[in-house]
KESERO-967812 format. One record per residue (C-alpha): x, y, z. Coordinates in nm, 2 decimals. Layout:
- X  Y  Z
...
//
This chain:
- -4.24  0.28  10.77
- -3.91  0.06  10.71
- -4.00  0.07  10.32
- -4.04  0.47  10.32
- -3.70  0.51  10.45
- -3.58  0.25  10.26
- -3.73  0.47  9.96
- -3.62  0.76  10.04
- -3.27  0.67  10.10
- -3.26  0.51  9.74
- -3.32  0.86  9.65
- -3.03  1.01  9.78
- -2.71  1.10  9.64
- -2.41  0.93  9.77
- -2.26  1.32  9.95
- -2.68  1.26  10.08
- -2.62  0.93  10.19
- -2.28  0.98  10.32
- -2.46  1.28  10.52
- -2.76  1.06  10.67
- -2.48  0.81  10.84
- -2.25  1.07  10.97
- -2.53  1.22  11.12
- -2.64  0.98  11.34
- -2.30  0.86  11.38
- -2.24  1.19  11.56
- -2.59  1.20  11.73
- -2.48  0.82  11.89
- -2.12  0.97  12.01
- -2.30  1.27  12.16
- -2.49  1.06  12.43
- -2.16  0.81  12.45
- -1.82  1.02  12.44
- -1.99  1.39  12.44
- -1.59  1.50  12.50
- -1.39  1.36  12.30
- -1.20  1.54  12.03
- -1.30  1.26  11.74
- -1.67  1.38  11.83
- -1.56  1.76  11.74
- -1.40  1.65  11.44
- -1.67  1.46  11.32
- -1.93  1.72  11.44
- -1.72  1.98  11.23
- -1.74  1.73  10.95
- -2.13  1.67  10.97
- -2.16  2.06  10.93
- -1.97  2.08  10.66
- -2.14  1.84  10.50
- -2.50  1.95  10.61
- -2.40  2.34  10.47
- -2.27  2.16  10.12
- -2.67  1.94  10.15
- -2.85  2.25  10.22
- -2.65  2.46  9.90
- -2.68  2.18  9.65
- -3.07  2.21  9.79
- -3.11  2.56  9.75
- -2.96  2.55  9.40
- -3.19  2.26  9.27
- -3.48  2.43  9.46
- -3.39  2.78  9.27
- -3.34  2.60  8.94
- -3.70  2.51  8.94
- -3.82  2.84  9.09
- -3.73  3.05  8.81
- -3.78  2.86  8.48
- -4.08  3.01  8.44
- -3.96  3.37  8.34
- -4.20  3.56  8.55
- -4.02  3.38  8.88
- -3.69  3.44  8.73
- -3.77  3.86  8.71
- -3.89  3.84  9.07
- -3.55  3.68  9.22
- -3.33  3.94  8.95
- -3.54  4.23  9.12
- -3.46  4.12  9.44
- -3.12  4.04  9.40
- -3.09  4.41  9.22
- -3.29  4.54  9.54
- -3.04  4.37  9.76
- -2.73  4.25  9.66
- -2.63  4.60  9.59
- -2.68  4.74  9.94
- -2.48  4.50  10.06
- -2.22  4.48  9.85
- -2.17  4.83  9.90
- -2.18  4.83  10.30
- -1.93  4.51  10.29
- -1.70  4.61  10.04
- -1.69  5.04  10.09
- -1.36  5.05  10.28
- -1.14  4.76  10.10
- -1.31  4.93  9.77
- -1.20  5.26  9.86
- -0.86  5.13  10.00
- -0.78  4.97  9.70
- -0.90  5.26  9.48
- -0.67  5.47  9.64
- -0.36  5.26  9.64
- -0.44  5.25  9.23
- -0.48  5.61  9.19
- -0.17  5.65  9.41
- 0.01  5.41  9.16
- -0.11  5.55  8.87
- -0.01  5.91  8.98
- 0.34  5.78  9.03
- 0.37  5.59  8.71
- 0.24  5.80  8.49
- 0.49  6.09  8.62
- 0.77  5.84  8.57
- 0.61  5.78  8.22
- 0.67  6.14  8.18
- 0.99  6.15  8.29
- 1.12  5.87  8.00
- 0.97  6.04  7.82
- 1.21  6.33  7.86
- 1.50  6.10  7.85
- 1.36  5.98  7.46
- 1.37  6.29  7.38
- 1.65  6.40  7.50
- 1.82  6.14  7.30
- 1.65  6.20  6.96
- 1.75  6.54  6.99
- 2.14  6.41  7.04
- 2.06  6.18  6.72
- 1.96  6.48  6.51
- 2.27  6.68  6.60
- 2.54  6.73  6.31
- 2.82  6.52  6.48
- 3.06  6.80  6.42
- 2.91  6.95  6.70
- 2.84  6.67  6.90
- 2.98  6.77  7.19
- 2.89  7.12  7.25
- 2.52  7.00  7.21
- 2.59  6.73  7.47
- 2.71  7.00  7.72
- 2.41  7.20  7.65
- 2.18  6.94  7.64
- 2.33  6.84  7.95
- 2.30  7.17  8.14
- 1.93  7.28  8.00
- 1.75  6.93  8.20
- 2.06  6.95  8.49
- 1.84  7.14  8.68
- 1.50  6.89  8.63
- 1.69  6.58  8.66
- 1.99  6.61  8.94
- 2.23  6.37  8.83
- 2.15  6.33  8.48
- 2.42  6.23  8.27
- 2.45  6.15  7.86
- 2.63  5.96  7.67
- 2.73  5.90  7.31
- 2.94  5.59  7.16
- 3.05  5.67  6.82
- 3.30  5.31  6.67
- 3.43  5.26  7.01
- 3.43  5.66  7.08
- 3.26  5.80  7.38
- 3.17  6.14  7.43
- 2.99  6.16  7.82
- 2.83  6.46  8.01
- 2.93  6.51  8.26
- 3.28  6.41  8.23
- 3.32  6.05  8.43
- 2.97  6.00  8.54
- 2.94  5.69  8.89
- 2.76  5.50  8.63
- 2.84  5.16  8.43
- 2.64  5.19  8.09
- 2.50  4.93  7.89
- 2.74  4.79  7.66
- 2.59  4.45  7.55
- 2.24  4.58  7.42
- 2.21  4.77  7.11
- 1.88  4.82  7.03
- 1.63  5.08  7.01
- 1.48  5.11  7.41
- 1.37  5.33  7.68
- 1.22  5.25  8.00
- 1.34  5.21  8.36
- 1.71  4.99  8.40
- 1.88  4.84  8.72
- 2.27  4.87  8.75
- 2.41  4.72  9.11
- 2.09  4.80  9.29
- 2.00  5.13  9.17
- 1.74  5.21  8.92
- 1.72  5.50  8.64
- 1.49  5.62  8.40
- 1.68  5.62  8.04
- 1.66  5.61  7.67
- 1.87  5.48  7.39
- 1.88  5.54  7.05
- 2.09  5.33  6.75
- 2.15  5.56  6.47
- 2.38  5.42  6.22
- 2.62  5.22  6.40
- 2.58  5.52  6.67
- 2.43  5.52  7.02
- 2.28  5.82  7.21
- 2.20  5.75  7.59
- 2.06  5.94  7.82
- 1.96  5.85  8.21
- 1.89  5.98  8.56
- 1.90  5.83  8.86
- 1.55  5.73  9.02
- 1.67  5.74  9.42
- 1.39  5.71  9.68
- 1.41  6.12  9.75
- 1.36  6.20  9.37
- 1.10  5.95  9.32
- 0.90  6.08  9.60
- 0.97  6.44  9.45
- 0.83  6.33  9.16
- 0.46  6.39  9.26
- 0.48  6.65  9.54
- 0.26  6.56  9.82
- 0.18  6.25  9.74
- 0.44  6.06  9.98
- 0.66  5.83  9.96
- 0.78  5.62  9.66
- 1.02  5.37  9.63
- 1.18  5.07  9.48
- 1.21  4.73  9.65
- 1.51  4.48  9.65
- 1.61  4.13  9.79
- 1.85  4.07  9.98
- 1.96  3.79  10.20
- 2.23  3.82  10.49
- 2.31  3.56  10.83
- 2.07  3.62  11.07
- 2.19  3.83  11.38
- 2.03  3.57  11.63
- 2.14  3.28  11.83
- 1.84  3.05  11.90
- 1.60  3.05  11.53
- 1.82  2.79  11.46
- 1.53  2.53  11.25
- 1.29  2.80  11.35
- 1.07  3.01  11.06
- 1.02  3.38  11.15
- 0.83  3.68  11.02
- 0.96  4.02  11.12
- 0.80  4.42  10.97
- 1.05  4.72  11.05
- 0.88  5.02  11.07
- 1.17  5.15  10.80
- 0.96  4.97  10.53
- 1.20  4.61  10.60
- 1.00  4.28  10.57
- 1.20  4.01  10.71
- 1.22  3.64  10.70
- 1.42  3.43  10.94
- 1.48  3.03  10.79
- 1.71  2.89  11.07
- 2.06  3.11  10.98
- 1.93  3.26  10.69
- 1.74  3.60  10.68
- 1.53  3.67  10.36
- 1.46  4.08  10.35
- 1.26  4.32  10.16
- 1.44  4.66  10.20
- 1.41  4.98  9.98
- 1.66  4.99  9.67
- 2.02  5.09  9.77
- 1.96  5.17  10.12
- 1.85  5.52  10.03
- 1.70  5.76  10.33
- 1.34  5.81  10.31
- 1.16  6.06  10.10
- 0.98  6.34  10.19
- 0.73  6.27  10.55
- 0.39  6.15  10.53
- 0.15  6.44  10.58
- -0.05  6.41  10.88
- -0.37  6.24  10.88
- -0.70  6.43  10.86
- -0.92  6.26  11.07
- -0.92  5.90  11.18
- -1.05  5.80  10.83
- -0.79  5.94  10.73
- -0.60  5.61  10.67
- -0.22  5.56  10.53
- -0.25  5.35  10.19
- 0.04  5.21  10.05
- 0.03  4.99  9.73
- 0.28  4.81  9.53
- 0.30  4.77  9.15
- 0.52  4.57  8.91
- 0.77  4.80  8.68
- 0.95  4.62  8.35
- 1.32  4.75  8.40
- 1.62  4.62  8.21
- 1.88  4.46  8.37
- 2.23  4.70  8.24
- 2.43  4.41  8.35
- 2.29  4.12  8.18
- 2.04  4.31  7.93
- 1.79  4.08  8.09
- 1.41  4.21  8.07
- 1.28  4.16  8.46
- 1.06  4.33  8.67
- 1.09  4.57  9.00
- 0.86  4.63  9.30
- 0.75  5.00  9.31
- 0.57  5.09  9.65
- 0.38  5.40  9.69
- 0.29  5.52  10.00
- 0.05  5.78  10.03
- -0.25  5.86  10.27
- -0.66  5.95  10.15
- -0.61  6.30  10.23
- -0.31  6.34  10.02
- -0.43  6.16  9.70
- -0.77  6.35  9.71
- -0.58  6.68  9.75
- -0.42  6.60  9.42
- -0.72  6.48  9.22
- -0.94  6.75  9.31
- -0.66  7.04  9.40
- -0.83  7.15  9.67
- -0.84  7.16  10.09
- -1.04  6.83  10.23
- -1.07  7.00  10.49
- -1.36  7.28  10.35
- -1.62  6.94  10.31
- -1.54  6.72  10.65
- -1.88  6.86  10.78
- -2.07  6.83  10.45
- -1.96  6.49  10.36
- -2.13  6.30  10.62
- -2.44  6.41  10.53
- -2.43  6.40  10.21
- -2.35  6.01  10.25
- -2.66  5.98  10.46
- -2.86  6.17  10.23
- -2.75  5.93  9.89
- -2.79  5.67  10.15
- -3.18  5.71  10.27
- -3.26  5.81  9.86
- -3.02  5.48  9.75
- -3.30  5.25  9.95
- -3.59  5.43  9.83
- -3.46  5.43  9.45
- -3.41  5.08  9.52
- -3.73  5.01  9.69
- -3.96  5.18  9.41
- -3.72  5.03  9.13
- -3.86  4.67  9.31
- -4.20  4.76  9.35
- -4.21  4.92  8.96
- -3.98  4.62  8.83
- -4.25  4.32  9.00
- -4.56  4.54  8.84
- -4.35  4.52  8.51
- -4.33  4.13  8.55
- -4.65  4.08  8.39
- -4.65  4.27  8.08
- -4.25  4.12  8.02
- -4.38  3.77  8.08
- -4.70  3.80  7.89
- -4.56  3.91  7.59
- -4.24  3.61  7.63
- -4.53  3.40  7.65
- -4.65  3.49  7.37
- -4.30  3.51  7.11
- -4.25  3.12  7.32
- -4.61  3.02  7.18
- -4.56  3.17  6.82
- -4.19  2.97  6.80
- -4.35  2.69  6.90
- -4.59  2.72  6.62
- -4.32  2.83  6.34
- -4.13  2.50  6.45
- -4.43  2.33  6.36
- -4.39  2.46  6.06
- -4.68  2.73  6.07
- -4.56  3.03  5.94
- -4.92  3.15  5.94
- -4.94  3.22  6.28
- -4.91  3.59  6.37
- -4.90  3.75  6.79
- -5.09  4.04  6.87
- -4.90  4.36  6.90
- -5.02  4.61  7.14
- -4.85  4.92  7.28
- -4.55  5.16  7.15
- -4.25  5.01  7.38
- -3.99  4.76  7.25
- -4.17  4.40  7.34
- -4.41  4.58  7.09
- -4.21  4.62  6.88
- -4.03  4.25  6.95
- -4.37  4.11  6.84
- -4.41  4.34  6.53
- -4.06  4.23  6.42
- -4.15  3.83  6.52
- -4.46  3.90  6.29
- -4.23  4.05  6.02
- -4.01  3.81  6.06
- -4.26  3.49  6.01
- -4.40  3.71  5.72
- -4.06  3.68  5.55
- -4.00  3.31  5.61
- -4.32  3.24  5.42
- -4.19  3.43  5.14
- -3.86  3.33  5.16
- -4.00  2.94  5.10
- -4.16  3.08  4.78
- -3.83  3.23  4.68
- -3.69  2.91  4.76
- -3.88  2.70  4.61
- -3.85  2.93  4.26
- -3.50  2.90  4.32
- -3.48  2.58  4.30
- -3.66  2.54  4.02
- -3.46  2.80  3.86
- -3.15  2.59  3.92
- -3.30  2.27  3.83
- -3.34  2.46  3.51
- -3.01  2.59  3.48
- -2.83  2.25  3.55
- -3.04  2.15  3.23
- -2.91  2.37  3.02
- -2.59  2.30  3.09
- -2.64  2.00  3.04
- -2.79  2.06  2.69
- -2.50  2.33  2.63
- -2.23  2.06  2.69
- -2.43  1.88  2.39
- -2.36  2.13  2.15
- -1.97  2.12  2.18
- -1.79  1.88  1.95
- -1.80  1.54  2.14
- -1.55  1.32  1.90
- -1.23  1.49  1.74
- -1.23  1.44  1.38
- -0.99  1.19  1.19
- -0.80  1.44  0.98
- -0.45  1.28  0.82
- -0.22  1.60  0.88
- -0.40  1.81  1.13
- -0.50  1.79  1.50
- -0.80  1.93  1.65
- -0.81  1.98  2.05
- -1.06  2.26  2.23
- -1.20  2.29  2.57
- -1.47  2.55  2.69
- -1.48  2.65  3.15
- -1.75  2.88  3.17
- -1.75  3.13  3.47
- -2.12  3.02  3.60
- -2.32  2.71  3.49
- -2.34  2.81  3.12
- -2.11  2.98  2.89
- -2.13  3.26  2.66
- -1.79  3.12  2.44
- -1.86  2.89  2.19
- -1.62  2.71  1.97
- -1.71  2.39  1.71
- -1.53  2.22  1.44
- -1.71  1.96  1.18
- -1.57  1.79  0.93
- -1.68  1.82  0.56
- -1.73  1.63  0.25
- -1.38  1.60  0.03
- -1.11  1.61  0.34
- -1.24  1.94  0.45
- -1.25  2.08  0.82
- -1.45  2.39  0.93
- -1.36  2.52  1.24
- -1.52  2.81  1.45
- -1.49  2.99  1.78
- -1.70  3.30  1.92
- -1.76  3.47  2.25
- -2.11  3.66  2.31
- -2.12  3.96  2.50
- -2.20  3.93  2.89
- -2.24  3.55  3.07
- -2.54  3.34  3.22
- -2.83  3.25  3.04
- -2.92  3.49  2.79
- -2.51  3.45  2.65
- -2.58  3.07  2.65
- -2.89  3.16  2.47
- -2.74  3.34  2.21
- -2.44  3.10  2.17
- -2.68  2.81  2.11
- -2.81  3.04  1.83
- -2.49  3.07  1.69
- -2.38  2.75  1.69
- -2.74  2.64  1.50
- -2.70  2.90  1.25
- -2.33  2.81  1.17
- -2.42  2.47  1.11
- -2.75  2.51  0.93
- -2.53  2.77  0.65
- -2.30  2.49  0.65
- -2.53  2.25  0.52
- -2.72  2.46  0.31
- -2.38  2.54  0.13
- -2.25  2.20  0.11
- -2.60  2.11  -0.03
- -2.59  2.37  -0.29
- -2.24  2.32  -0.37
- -2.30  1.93  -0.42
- -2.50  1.89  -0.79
- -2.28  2.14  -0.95
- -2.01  1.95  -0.83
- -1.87  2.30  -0.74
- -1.52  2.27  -0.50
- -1.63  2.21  -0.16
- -1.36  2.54  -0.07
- -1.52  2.76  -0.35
- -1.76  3.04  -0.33
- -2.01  2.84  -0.18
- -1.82  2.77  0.10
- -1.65  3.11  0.12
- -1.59  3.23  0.49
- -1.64  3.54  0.43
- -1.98  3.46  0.26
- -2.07  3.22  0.61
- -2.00  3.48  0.81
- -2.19  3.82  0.67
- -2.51  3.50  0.63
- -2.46  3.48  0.98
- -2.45  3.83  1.09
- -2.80  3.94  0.92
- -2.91  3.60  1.08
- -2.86  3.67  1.43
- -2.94  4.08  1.39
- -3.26  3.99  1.28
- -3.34  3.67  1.55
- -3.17  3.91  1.83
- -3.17  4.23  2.00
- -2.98  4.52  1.93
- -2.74  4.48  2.25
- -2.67  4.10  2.16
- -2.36  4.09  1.97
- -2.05  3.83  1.91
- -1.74  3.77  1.78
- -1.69  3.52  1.59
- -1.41  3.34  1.38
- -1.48  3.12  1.14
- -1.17  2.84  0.91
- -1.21  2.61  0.61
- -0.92  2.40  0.61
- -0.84  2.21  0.32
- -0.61  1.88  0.40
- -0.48  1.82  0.01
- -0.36  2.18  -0.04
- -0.29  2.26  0.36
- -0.45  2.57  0.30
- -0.69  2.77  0.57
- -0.92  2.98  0.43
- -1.08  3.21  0.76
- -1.25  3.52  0.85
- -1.24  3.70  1.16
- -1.52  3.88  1.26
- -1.41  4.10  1.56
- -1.29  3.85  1.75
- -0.89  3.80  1.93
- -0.65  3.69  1.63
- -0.59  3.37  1.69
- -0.19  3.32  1.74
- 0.04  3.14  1.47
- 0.37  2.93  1.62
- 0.62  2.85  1.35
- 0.94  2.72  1.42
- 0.98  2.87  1.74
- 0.82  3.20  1.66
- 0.44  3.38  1.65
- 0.24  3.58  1.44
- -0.14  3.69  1.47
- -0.38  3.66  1.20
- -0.54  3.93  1.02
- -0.93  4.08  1.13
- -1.17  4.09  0.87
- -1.44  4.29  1.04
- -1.67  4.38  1.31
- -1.84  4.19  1.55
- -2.19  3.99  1.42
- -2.51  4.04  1.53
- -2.45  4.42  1.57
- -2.51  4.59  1.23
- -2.74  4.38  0.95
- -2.50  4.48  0.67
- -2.12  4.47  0.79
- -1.90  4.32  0.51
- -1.65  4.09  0.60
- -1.33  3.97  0.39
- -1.19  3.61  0.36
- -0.79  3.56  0.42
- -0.58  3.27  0.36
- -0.28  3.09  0.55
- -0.08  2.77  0.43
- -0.03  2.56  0.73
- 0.34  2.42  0.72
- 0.38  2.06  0.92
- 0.44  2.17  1.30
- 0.25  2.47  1.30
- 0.03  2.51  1.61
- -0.28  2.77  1.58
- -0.41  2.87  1.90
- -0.77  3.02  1.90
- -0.92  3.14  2.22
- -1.15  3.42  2.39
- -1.11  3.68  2.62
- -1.15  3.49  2.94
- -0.75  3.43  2.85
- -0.59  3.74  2.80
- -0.83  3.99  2.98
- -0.83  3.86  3.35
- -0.70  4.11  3.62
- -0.43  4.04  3.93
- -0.44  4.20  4.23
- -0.28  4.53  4.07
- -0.55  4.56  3.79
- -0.29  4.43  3.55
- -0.43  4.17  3.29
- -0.25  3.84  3.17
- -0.25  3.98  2.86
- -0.14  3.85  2.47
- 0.21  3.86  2.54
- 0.20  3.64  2.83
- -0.03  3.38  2.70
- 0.24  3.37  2.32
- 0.55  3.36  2.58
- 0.37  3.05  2.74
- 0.28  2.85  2.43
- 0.60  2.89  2.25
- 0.74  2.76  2.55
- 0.55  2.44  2.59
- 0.46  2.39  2.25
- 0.64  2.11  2.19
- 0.43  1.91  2.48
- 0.05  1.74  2.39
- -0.25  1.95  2.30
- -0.45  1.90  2.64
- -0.15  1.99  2.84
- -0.10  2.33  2.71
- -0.46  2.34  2.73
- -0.39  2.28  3.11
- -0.11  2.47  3.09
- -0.25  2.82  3.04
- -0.60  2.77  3.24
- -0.40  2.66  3.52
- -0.18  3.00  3.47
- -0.48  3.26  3.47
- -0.67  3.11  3.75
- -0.31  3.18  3.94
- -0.30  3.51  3.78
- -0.60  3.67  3.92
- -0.59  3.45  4.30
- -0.94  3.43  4.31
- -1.14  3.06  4.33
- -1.43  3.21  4.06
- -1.36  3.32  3.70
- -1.41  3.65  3.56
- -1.53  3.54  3.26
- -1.53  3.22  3.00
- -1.26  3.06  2.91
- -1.22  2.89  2.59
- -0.90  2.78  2.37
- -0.91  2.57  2.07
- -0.58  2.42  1.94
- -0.49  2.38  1.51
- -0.19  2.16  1.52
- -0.04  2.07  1.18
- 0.12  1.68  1.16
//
């Protein structure tokens, strides 16, 4: 025995444990000092402690109750069956009580609302008045809302000159805020409703005063309505000396007394009360009064603060105004009627229990079986399908769980191509970056720099440059239509066919000892070989443009053709020029001619070749960078390295267009002459 309650106190918490010794702490004082007020204390204490036990029970005890879902629908129903009724029974009169003091704020605000209304645009009419006539529209003004707002008075401040209505108004007006506003202000413990306006220098005020009787009038029948203020004065009695007292005044005064002191809640400016409650109804007839928090601006200090509105209103009054009708024609219905939604309340609730328990089974039947079938997917059995039965949404809820496992399988196969796919793609590129020119070549009196960022994995653009027999350089840059692999494709093409002509021409020009820049080599000659080349290997939709340069270091000459591609650009001391196009794209027709143009290269000349992916980009507004742009750049930093112009301009279109991918390829090669 000494071992199971050795056992079981191991197993308590320490709030358990604590519990346990208090307890019979209490029980041994009980036969001992039954009396004594340390017993009570620690009695109260043990109960305390024994309520906070038998909670932290009933929540462990509930947890493991309702994992299972079917337990968990059970204690919603009941809680839906129950909770409800008495919510309703223990909450109905501090629910309606509070409703009412809302709706009896919300009637008064919203009038005042109204009424600023007014005042804004009373003072945007004043701001759209010729100022000749300034002041006959201020008296009229004045005179047509006189009769609406007792005590209204305007006011407009023109460079120091004021123009008021009436005359001299009781009332300081703001002269340290300038800004556009409207709302509700204080000035010496009196509130208004105004506006102001700032029109060129100009300001345009117009306010009434919001005393107790007018705000009360605001909403007729609804009662009182007033402001509150603080105010502290000596108190009027001899012995609270170190004493704290709490004192109500049936004039709406809260008072409260620290030792000479008096703290008091009083209504705004000591105004008289507003119009009399009306009598009550009935005894349920209750008087509801409810504060609310106003944002006023302080005309004194221009300091945003807030005021206490009260309402005051009875049940009687605030359902005559919502439903504009007697109470009185339903006091013999209304009874009733409550006892009538009563008695059908339970029964709703009771058949809602008994149909929501019967409904347990088919909700936790088909949980079970989406739990089982996740279980399975996590196992990685996409296989597994649950039988769907029935026309309601768990039906459905299966259906979509069989869709849905249906999907996953293909989406594996998709992934799995995809993969592959990519694994492909990431090979071509690799192979791609094979085909561009790896080493520069040594040229004496010419440079050679190009760089190729294509807009996916591979690139349509293709640029190359090979150095030939007798100090000779061929270079060539195209860009094939669209981007991806089928451009790549085609570029790869290119780039074998260029080559391939290029040898066969070099070959044939060699035993005739023919000059490597002669007609065997002629552009012009390259470039139409080319075109029937690719129109017969491609489709009719794959096209290019290509250019194509022979450069010949003893002479300095460049011999090119252009076939529908961008001129490249010429920088000469400072200045640029385009070269010439010598026909259409290749690949498109089999027998376009192309013509061969020639350029002597002058020491410090840059030639800039690129593509599209340069010039064409967009910005935000649709505008491209355009030709001009990209010449304006280079003639600006032409005098800096090859790569760093390179740099230069890339770095200048991506910023262009703002956005992280490129529109298209991007290719420039650079011709510098030593």
């Amino acid at each position: 025995m000494t071992l199971d309650l050795k056992s079981r106190l191991r197993g308590l918490s320490k709030v358990g444990k604590t519990f346990a010794i208090l307890l019979i702490v209490y029980l041994i004082l009980t036969l001992l000092t039954p009396a004594s007020g340390f017993t009570t204390f620690l009695g109260f204490l043990v109960v305390m402690l024994g309520i906070w036990m038998l909670l932290r029970l009933a929540g462990i005890g509930l947890r493991k109750a309702i994992w299972r879902l079917r337990n968990r629908l059970i204690v919603t129903y009941v809680l839906i069956g129950v909770v409800p009724i008495l919510l309703i029974v223990t909450l109905f009169g501090l629910g309606s009580w509070i409703l009412a003091g809302q709706v009896a704020v919300y009637l008064a605000r919203s009038e005042l609302s109204r009424r600023v209304a007014t005042m804004e645009a009373i003072t945007d009419v004043l701001a759209h008045t010729n100022p000749s006539i300034r002041t006959e529209t201020l008296r009229r003004t004045g005179e047509i809302y006189q009769e609406r707002f007792p005590n209204l008075f305007l006011l407009i401040e023109d460079r120091g000159e004021l123009l008021r209505w009436p005359g001299s108004p009781d009332v300081n007006v703001p002269t340290t805020f300038r800004d556009d506003a409207s709302g509700v202000a204080s000035s010496q413990a009196h509130y208004y409703a105004w506006s102001q306006m700032v029109r060129s220098g100009t300001r345009f005020i117009a306010a009434t005063p919001l005393s107790r009787r007018y705000l009360s009038g605001m909403v007729p029948g609804l009662g009182d309505v007033f402001f509150m203020q603080a105010i502290t004065r000596p108190s009027s009695e001899k012995d609270t000396k170190g004493k704290l007292q709490i004192t109500t005044q049936a004039s709406k005064r809260v008072g409260i007394t620290v030792g000479d002191q008096t703290f008091e809640m009083v209504p705004s400016g000591h105004e008289p009360p507003g119009p009399a409650l009306p009598p009550p109804v009935n005894r349920l007839d209750l008087e509801v009064g409810w504060p609310s928090t106003v944002p006023i601006l302080d005309w004194e200090t221009a300091e945003r603060r807030s005021a206490l509105l009260v309402v005051d209103s009875r049940y009687s009054a605030i359902l005559q105004l919502i439903l504009s009708q007697k109470v009185d024609e339903f006091q013999g219905v209304v009874p009733f009627a409550l006892l009538v939604v009563s008695i059908l309340f339970l029964v709703v609730e009771l058949v809602s229990l008994i149909i929501g328990i019967s409904l347990t089974r088919t909700i936790t039947g088909a949980v079970h079986s989406l739990y089982q079938g996740t279980q399975r997917v996590m196992q990685g059995d996409f296989s597994h399908r649950i039988t769907a039965s029935g026309r309601d949404q768990l039906a459905d809820l299966s259906k979509s769980f069989n869709t849905m496992t249906e999907n996953l399988e293909r989406l594996l196969v998709v992934a799995k191509e995809k993969e592959r796919l990519q694994a492909e793609i990431e090979i071509a590129r690799e192979v791609q970056e094979q085909l561009y020119p790896k080493t520069v070549p040594l040229m004496k009196s010419l440079s050679v720099t190009g760089l190729c960022q294509p807009a996916r994995m591979v690139s349509g653009d293709y640029y190359d440059y090979q150095k030939l027999a007798g100090n000779k350089l061929a270079i060539g840059i195209g860009d094939v239509a669209g981007k991806g692999i089928s451009a790549a494709l085609l570029m790869a093409s290119i780039q074998s066919a260029m080559r391939m002509e290029l040898r066969a021409s070099l070959e044939l020009a060699a035993p005739s000892h023919a000059p490597v820049n002669g007609f065997r080599l002629s552009t012009a000659r390259m470039v139409s070989e080319l075109n029937q080349q690719l129109h017969a290997t491609t489709s009719a939709e794959k096209f290019a443009t290509f250019f194509f340069a022979l450069y010949d270091e003893d002479s300095g000459v460049v011999s090119y053709t252009n076939a529908g591609h961008l001129p490249p650009i010429l920088i000469r001391n400072g200045g640029s020029s385009v070269l010439d196009v010598n026909g259409t794209v290749v690949g498109a027709f089999p027998f376009s001619r192309y013509e061969e143009s020639k350029i002597q290269l002058q020491s410090g000349d840059l030639l800039v070749c690129y593509t599209d992916g340069i010039t064409e980009p967009e910005n935000a507004y649709g505008e491209m960078f355009g030709e001009e742009r990209l010449i304006e750049m280079i003639e600006k930093n032409a005098d800096r390295d090859d790569p760093q112009i390179i740099g230069t301009v890339m770095d200048a279109v991506r910023q262009w267009t703002g956005v992280p991918e490129l529109s298209d390829d991007m290719t420039i090669v650079l011709v510098r002459k030593q």
